[in-house]
mmJSON file of the N, C-alpha and C atoms, coordinates in Angstrom:
{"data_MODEL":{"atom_site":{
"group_PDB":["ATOM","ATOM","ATOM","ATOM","ATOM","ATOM","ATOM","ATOM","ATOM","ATOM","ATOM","ATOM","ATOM","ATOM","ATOM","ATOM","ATOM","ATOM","ATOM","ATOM","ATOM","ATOM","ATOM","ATOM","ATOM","ATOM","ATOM","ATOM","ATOM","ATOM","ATOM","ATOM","ATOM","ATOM","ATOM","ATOM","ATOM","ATOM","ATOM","ATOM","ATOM","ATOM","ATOM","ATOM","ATOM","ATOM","ATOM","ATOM","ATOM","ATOM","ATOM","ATOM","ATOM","ATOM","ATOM","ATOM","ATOM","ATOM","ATOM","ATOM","ATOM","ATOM","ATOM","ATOM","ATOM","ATOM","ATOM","ATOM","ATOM","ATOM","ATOM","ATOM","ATOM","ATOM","ATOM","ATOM","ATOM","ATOM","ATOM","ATOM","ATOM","ATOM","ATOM","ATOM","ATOM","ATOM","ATOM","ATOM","ATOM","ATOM","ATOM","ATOM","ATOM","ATOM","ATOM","ATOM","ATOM","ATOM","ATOM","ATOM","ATOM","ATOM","ATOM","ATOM","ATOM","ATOM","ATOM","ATOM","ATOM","ATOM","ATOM","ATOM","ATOM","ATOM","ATOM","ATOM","ATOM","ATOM","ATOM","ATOM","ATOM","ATOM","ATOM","ATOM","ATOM","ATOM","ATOM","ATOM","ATOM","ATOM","ATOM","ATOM","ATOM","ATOM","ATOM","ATOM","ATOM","ATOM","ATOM","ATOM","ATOM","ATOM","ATOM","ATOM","ATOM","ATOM","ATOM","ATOM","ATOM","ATOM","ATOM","ATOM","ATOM","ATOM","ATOM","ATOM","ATOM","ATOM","ATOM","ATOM","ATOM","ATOM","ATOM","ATOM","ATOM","ATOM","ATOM","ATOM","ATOM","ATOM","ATOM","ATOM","ATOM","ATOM","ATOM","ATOM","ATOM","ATOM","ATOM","ATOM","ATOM","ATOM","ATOM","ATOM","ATOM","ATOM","ATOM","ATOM","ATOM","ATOM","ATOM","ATOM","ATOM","ATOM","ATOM","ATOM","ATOM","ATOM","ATOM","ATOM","ATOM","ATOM","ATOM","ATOM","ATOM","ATOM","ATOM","ATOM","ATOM","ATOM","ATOM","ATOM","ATOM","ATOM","ATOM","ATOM","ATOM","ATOM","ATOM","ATOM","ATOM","ATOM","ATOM","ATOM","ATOM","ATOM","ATOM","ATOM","ATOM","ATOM","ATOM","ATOM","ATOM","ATOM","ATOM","ATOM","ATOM"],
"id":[1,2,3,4,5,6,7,8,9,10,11,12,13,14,15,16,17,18,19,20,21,22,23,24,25,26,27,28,29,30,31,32,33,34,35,36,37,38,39,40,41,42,43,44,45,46,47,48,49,50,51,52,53,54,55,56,57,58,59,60,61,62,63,64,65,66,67,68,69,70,71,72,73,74,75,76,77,78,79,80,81,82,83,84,85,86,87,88,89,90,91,92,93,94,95,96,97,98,99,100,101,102,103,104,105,106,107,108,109,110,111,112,113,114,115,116,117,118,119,120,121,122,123,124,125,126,127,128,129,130,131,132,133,134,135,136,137,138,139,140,141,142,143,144,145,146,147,148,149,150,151,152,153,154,155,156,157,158,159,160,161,162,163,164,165,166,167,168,169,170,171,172,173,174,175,176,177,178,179,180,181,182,183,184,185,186,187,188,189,190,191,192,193,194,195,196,197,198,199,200,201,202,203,204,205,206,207,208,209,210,211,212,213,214,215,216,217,218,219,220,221,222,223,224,225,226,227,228,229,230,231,232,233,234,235,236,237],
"type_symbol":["N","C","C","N","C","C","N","C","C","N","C","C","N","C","C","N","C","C","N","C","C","N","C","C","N","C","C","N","C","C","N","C","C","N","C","C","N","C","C","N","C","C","N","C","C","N","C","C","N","C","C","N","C","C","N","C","C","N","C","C","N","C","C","N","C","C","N","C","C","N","C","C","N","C","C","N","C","C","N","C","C","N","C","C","N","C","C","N","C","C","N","C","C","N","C","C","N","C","C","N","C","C","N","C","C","N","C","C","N","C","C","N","C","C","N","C","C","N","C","C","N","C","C","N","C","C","N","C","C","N","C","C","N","C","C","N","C","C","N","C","C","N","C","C","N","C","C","N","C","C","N","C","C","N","C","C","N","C","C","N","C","C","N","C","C","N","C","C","N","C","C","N","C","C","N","C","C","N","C","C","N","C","C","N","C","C","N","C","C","N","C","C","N","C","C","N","C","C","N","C","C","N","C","C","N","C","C","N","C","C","N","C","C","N","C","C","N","C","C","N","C","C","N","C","C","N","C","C","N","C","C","N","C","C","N","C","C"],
"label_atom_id":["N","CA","C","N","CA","C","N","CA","C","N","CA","C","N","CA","C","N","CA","C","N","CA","C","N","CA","C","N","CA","C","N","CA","C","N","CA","C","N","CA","C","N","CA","C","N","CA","C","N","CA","C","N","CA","C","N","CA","C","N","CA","C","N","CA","C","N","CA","C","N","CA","C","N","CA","C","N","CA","C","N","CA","C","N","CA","C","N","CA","C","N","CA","C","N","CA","C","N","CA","C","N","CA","C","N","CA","C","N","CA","C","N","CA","C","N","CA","C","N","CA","C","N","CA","C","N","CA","C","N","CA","C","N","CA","C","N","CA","C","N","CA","C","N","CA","C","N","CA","C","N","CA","C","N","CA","C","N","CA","C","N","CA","C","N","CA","C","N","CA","C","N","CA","C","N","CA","C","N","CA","C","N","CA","C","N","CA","C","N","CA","C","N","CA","C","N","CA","C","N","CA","C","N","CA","C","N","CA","C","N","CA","C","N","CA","C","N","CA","C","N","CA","C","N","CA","C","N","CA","C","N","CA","C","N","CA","C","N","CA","C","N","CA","C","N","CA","C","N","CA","C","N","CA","C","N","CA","C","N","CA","C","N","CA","C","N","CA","C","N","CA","C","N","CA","C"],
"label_alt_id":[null,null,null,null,null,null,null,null,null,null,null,null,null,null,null,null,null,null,null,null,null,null,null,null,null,null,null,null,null,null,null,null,null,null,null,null,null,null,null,null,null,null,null,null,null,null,null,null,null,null,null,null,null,null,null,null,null,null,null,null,null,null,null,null,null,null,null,null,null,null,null,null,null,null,null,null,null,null,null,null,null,null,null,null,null,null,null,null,null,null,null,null,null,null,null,null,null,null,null,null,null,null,null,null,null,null,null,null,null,null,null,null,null,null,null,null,null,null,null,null,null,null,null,null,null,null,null,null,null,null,null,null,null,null,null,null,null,null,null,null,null,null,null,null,null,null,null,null,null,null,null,null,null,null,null,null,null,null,null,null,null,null,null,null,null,null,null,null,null,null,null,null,null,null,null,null,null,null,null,null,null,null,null,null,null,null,null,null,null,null,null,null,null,null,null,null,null,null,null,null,null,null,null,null,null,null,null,null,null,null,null,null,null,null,null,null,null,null,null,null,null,null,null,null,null,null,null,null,null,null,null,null,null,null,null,null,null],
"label_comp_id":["UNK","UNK","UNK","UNK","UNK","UNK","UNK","UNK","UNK","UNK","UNK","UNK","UNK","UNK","UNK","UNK","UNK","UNK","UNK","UNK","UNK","UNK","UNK","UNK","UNK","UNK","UNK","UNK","UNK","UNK","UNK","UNK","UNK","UNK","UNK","UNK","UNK","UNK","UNK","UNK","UNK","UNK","UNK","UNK","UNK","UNK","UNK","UNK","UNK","UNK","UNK","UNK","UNK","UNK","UNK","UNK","UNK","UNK","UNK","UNK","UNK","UNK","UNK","UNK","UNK","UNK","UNK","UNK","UNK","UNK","UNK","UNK","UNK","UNK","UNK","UNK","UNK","UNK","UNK","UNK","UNK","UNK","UNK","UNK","UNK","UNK","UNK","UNK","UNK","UNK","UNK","UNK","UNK","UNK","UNK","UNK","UNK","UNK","UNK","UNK","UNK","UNK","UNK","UNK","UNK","UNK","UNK","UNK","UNK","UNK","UNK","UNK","UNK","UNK","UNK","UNK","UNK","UNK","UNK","UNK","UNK","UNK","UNK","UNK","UNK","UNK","UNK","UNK","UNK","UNK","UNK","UNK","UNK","UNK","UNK","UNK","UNK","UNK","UNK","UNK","UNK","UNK","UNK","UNK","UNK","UNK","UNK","UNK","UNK","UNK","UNK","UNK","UNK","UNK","UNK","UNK","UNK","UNK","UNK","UNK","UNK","UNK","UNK","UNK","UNK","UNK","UNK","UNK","UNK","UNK","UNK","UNK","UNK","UNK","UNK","UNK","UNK","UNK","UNK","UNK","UNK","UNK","UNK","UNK","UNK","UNK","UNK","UNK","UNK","UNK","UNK","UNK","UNK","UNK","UNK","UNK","UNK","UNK","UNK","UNK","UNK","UNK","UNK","UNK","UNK","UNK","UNK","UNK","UNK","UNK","UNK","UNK","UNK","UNK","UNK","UNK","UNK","UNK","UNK","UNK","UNK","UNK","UNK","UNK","UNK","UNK","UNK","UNK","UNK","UNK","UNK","UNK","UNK","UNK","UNK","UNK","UNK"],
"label_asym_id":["A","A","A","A","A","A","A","A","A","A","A","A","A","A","A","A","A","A","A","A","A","A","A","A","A","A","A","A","A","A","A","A","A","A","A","A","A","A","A","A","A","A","A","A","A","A","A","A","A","A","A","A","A","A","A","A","A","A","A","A","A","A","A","A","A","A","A","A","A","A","A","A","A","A","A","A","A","A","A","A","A","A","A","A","A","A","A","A","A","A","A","A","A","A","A","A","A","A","A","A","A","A","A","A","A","A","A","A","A","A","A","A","A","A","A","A","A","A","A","A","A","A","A","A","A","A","A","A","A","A","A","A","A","A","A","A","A","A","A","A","A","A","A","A","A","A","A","A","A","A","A","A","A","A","A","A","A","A","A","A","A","A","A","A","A","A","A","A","A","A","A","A","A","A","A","A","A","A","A","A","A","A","A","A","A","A","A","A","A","A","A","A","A","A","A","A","A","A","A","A","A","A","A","A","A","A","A","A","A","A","A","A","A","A","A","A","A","A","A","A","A","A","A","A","A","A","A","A","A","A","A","A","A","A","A","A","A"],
"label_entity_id":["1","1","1","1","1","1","1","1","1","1","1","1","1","1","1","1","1","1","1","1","1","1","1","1","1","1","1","1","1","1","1","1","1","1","1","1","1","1","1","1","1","1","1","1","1","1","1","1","1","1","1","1","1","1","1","1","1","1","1","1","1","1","1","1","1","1","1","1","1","1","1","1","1","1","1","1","1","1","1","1","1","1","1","1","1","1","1","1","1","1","1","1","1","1","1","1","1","1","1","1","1","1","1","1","1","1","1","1","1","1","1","1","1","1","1","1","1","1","1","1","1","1","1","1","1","1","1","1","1","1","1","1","1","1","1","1","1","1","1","1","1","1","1","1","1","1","1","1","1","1","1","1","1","1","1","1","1","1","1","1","1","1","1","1","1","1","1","1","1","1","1","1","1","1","1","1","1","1","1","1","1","1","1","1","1","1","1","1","1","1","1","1","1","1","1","1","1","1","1","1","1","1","1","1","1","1","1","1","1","1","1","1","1","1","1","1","1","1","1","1","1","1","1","1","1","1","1","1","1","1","1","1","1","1","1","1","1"],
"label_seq_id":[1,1,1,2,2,2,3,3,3,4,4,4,5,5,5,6,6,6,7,7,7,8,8,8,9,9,9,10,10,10,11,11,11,12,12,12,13,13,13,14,14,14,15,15,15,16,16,16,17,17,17,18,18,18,19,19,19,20,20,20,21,21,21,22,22,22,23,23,23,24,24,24,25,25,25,26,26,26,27,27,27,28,28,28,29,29,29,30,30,30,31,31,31,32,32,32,33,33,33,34,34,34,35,35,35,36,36,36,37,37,37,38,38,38,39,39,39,40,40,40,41,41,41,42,42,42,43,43,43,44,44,44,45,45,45,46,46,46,47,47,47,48,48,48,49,49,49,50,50,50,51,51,51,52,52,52,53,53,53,54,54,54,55,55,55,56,56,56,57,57,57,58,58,58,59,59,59,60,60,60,61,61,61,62,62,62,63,63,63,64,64,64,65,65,65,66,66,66,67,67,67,68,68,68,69,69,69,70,70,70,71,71,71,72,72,72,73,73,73,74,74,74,75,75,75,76,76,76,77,77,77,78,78,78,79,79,79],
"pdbx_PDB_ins_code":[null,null,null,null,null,null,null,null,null,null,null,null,null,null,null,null,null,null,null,null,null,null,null,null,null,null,null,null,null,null,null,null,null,null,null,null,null,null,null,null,null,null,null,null,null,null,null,null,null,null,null,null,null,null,null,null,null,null,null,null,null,null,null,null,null,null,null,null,null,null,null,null,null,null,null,null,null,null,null,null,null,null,null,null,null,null,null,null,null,null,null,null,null,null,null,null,null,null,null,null,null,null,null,null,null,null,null,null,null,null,null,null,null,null,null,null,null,null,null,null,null,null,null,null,null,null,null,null,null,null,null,null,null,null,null,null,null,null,null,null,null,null,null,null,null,null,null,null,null,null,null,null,null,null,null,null,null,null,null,null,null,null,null,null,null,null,null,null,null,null,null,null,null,null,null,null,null,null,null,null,null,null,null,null,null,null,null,null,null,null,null,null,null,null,null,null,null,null,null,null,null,null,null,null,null,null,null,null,null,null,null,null,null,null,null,null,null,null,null,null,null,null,null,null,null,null,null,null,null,null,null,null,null,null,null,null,null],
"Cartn_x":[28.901,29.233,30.552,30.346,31.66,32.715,34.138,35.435,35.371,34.876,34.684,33.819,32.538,31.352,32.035,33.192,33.607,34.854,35.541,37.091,35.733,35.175,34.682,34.044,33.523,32.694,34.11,35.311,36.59,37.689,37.051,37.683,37.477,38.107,37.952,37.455,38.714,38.397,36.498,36.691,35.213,34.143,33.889,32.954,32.755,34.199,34.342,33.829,34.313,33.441,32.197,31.83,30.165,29.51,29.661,29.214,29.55,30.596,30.902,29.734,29.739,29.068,27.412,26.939,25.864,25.743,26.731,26.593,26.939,27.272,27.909,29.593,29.577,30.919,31.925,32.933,34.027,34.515,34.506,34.638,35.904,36.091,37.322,37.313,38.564,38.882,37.685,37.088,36.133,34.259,34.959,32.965,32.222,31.311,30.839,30.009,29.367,27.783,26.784,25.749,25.238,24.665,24.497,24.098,22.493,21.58,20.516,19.716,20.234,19.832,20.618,20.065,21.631,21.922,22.879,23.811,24.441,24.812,25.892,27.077,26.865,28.003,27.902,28.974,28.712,28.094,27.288,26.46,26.582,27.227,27.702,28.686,29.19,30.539,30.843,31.9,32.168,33.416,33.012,33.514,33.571,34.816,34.907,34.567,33.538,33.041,34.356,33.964,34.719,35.731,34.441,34.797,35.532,35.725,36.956,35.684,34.494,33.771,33.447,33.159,33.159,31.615,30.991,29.871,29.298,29.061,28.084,27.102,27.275,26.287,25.959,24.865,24.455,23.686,24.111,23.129,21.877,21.756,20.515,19.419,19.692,18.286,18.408,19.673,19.614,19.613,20.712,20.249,21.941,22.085,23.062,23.434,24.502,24.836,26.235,26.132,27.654,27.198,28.806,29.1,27.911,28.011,26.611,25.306,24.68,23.61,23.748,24.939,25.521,24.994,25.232,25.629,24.498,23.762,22.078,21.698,21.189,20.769,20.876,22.354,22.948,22.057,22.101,21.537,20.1,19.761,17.924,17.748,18.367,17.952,17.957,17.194,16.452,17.872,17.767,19.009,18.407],
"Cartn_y":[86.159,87.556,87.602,88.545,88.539,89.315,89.149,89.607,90.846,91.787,93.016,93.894,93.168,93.534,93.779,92.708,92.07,93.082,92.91,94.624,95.622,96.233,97.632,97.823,97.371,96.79,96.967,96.733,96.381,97.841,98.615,100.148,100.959,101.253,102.492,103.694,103.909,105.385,105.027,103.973,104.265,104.617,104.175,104.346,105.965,106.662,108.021,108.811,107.826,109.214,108.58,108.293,107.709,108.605,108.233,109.119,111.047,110.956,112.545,112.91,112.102,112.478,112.617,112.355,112.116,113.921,114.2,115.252,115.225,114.389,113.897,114.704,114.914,115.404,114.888,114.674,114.243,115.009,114.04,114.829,114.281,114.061,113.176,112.05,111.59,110.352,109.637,108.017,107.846,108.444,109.322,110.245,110.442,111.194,111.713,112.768,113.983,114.138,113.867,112.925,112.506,112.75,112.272,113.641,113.652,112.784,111.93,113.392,114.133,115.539,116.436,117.379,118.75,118.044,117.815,117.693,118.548,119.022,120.101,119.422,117.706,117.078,116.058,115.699,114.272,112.958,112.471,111.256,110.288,109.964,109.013,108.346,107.401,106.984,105.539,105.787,104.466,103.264,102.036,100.809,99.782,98.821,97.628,96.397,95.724,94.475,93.721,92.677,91.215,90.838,90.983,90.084,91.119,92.098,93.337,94.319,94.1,95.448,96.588,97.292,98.925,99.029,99.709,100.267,101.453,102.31,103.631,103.514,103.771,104.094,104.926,106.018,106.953,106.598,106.966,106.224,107.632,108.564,109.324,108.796,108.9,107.894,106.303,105.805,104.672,103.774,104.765,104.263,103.182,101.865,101.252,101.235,101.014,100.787,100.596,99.91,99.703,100.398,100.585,101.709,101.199,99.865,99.676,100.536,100.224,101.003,102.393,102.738,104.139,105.256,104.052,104.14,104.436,103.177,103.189,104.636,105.018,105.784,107.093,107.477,108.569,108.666,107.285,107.345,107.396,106.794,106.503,105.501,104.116,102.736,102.35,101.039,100.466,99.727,99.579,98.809,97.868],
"Cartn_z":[-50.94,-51.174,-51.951,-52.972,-54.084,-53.269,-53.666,-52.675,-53.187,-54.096,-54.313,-53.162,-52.988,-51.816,-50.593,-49.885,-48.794,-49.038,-49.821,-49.618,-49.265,-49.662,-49.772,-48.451,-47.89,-46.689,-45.529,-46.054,-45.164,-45.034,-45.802,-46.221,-45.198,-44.383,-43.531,-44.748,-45.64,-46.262,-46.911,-47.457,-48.114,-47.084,-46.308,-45.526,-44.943,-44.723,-44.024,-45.54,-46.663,-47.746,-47.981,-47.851,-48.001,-46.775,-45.367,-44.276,-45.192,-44.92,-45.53,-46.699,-47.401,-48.859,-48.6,-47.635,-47.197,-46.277,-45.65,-45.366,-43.61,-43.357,-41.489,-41.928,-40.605,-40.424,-39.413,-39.629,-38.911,-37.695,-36.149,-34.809,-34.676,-33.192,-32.945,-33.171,-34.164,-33.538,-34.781,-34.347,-35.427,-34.782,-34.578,-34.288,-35.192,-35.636,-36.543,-35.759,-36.899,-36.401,-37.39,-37.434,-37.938,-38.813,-40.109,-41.331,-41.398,-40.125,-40.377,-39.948,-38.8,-37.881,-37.165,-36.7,-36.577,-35.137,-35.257,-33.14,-33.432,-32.263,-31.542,-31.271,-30.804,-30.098,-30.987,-31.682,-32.201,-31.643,-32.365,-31.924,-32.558,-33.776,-34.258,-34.336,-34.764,-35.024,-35.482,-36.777,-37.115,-36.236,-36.43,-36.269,-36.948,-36.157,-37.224,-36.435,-37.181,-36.382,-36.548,-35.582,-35.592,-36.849,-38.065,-39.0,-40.182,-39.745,-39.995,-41.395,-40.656,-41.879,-40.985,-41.572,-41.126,-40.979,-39.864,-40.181,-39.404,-39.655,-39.111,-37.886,-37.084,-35.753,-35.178,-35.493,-34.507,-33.518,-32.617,-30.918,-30.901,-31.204,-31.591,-31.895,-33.347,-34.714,-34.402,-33.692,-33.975,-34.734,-35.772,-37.275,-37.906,-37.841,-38.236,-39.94,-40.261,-41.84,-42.263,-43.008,-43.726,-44.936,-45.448,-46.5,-47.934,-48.149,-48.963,-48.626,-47.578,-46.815,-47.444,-47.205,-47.112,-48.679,-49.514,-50.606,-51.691,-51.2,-51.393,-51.141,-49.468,-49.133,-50.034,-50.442,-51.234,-52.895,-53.43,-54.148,-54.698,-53.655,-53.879,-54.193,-53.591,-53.693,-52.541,-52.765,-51.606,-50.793,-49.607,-48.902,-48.067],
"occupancy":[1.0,1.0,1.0,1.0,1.0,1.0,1.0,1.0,1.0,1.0,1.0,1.0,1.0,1.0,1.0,1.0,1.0,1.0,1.0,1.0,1.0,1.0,1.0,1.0,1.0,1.0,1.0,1.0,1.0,1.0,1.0,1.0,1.0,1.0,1.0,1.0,1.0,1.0,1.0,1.0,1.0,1.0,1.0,1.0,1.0,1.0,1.0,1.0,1.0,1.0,1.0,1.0,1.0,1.0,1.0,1.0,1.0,1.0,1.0,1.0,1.0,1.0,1.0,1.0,1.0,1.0,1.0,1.0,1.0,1.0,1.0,1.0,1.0,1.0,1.0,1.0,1.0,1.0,1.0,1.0,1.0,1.0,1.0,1.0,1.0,1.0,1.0,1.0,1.0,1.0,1.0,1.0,1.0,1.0,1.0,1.0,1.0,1.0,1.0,1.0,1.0,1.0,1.0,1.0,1.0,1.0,1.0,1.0,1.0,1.0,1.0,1.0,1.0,1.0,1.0,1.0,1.0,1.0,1.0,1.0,1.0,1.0,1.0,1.0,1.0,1.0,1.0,1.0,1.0,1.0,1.0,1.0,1.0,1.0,1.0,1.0,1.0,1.0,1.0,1.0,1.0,1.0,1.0,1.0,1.0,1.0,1.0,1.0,1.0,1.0,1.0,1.0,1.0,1.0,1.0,1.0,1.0,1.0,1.0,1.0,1.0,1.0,1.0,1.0,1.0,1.0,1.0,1.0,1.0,1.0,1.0,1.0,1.0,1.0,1.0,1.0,1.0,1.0,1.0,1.0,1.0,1.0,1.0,1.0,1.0,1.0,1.0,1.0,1.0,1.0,1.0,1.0,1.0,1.0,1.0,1.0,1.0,1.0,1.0,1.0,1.0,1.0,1.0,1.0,1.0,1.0,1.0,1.0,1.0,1.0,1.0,1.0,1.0,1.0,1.0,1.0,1.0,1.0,1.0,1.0,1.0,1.0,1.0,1.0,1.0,1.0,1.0,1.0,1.0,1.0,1.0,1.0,1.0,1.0,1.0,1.0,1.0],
"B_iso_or_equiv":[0.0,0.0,0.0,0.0,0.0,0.0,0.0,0.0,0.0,0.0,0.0,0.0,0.0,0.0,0.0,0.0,0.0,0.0,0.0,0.0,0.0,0.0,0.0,0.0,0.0,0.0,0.0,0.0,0.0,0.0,0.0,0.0,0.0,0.0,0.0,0.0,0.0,0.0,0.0,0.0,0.0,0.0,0.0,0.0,0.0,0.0,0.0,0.0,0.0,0.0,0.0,0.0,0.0,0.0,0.0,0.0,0.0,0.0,0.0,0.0,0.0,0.0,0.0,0.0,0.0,0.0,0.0,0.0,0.0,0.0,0.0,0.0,0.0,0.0,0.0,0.0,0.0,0.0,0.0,0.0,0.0,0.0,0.0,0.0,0.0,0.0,0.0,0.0,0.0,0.0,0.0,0.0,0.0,0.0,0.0,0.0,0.0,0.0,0.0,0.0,0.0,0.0,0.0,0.0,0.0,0.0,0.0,0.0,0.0,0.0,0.0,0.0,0.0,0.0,0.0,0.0,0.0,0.0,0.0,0.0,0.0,0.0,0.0,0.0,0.0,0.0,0.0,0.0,0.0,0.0,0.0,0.0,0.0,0.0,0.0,0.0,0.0,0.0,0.0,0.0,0.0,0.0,0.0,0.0,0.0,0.0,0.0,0.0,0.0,0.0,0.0,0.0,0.0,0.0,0.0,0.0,0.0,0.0,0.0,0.0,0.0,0.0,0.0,0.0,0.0,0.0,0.0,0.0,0.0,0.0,0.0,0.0,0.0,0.0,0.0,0.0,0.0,0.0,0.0,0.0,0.0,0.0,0.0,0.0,0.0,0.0,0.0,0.0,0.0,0.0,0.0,0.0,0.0,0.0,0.0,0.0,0.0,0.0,0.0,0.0,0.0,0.0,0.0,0.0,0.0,0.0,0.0,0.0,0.0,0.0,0.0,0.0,0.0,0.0,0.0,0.0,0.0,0.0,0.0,0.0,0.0,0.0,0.0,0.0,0.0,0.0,0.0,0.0,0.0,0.0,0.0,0.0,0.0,0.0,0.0,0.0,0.0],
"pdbx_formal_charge":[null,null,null,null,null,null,null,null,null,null,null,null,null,null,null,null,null,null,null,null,null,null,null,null,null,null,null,null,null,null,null,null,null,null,null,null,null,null,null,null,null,null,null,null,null,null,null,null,null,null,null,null,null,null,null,null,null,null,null,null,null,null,null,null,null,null,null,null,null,null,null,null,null,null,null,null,null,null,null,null,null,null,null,null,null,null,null,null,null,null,null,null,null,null,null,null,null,null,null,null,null,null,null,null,null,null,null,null,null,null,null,null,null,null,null,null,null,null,null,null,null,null,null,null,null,null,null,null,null,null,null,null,null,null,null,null,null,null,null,null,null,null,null,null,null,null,null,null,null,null,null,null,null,null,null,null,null,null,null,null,null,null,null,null,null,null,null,null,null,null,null,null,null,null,null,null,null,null,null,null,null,null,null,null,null,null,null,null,null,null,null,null,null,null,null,null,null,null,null,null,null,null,null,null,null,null,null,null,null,null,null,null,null,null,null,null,null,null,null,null,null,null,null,null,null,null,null,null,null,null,null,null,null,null,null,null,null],
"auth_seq_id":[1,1,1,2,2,2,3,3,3,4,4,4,5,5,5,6,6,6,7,7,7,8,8,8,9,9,9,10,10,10,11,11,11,12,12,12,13,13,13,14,14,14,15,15,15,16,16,16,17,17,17,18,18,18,19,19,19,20,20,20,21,21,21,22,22,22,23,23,23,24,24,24,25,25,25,26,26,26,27,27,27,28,28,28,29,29,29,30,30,30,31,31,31,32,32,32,33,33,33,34,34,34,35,35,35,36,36,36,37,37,37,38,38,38,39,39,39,40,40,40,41,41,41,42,42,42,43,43,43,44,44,44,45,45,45,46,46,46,47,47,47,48,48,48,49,49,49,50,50,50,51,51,51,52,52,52,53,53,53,54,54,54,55,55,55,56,56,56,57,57,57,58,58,58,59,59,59,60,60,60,61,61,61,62,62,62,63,63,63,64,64,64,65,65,65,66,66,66,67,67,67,68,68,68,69,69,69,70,70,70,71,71,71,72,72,72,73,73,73,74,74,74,75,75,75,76,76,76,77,77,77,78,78,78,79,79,79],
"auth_comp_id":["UNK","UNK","UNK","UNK","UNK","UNK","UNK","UNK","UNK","UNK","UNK","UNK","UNK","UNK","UNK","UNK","UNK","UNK","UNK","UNK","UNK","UNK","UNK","UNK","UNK","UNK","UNK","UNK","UNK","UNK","UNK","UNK","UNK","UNK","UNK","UNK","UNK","UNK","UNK","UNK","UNK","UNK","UNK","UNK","UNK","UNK","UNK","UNK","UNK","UNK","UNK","UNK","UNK","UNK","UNK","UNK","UNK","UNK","UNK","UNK","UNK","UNK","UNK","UNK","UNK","UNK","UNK","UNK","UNK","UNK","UNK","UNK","UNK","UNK","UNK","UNK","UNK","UNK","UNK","UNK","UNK","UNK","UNK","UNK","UNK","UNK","UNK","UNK","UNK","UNK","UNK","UNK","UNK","UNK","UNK","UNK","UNK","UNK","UNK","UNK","UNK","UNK","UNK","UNK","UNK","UNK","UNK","UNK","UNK","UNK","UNK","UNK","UNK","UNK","UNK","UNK","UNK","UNK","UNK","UNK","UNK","UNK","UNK","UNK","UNK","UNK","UNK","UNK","UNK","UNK","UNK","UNK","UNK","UNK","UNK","UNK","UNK","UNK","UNK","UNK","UNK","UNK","UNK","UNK","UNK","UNK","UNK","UNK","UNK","UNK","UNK","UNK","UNK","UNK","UNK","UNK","UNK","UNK","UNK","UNK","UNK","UNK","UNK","UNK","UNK","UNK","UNK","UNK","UNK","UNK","UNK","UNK","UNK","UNK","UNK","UNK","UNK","UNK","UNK","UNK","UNK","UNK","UNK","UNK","UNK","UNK","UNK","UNK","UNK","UNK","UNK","UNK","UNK","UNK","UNK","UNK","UNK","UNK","UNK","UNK","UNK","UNK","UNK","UNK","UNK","UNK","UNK","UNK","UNK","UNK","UNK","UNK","UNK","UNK","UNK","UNK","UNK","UNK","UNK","UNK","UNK","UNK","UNK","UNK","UNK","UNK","UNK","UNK","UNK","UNK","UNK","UNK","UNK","UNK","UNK","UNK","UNK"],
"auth_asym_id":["A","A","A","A","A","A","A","A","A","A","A","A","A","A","A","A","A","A","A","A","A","A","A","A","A","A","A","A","A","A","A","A","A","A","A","A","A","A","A","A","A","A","A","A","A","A","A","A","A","A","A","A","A","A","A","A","A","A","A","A","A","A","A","A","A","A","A","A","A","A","A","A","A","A","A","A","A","A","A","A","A","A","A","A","A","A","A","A","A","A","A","A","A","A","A","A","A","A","A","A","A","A","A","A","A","A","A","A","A","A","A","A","A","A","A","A","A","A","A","A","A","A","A","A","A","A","A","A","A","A","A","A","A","A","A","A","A","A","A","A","A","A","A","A","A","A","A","A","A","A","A","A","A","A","A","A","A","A","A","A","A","A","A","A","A","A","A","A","A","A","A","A","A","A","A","A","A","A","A","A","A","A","A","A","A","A","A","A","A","A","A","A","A","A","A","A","A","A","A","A","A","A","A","A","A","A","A","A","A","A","A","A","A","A","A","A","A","A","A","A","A","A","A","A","A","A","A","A","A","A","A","A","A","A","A","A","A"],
"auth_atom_id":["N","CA","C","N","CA","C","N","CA","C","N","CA","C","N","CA","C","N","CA","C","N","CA","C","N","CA","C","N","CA","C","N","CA","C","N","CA","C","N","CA","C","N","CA","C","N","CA","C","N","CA","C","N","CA","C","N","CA","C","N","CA","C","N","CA","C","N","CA","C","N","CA","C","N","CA","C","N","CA","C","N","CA","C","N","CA","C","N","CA","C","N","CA","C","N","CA","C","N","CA","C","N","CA","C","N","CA","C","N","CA","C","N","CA","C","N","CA","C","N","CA","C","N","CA","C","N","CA","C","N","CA","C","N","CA","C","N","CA","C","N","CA","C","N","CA","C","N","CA","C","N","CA","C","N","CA","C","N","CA","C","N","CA","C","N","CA","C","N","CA","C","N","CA","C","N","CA","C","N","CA","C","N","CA","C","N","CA","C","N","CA","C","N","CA","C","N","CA","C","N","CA","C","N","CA","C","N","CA","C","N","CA","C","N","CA","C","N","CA","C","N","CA","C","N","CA","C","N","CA","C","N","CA","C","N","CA","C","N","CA","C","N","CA","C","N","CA","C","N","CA","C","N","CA","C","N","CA","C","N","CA","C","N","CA","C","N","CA","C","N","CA","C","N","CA","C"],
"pdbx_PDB_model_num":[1,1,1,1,1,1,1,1,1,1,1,1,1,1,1,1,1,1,1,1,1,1,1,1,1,1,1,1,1,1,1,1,1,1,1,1,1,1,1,1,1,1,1,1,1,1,1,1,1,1,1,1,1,1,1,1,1,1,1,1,1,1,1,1,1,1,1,1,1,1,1,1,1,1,1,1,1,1,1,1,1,1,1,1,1,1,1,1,1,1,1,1,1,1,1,1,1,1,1,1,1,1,1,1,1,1,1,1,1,1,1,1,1,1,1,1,1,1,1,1,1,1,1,1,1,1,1,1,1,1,1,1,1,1,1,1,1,1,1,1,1,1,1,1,1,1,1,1,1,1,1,1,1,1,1,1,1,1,1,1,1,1,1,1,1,1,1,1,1,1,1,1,1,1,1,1,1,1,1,1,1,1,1,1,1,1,1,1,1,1,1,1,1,1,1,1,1,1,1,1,1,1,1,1,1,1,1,1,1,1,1,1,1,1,1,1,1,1,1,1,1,1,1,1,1,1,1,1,1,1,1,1,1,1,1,1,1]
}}}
């Protein structure tokens, strides 16, 4: 993996505008509500694995992703 892939992946901010841009909104703290379906209470929220990358988790859909994933999805490519 190129050190471009591996910073971006390592970005808090990228990831909160990728979620955002998608249409999730920011709760407390690193929450979200998920841009996947309407919650009332946030059900998502980002974290940083081990190996210091960021990724998206709504416990709802069950749906995991890093800001790549993210990115795809926004656009209409395959992830």
């Amino acid at each position: 993996m190129n050190n471009k892939i591996k910073e971006r992946r390592r970005d808090k901010a990228a990831i909160i505008q990728a979620v955002t841009a998608l249409g999730g909104r920011p709760a407390k703290s690193n929450m979200f509500h998920c841009f996947q379906h309407n919650d009332a209470t946030a059900s998502a929220w980002i974290r940083q694995s081990r190996e210091g990358y960021w990724y998206f988790r709504c416990f709802t859909c069950n749906f995991w992703c890093d800001v790549w994933d993210l990115e795809a999805k926004r656009t209409g490519k395959d992830f």
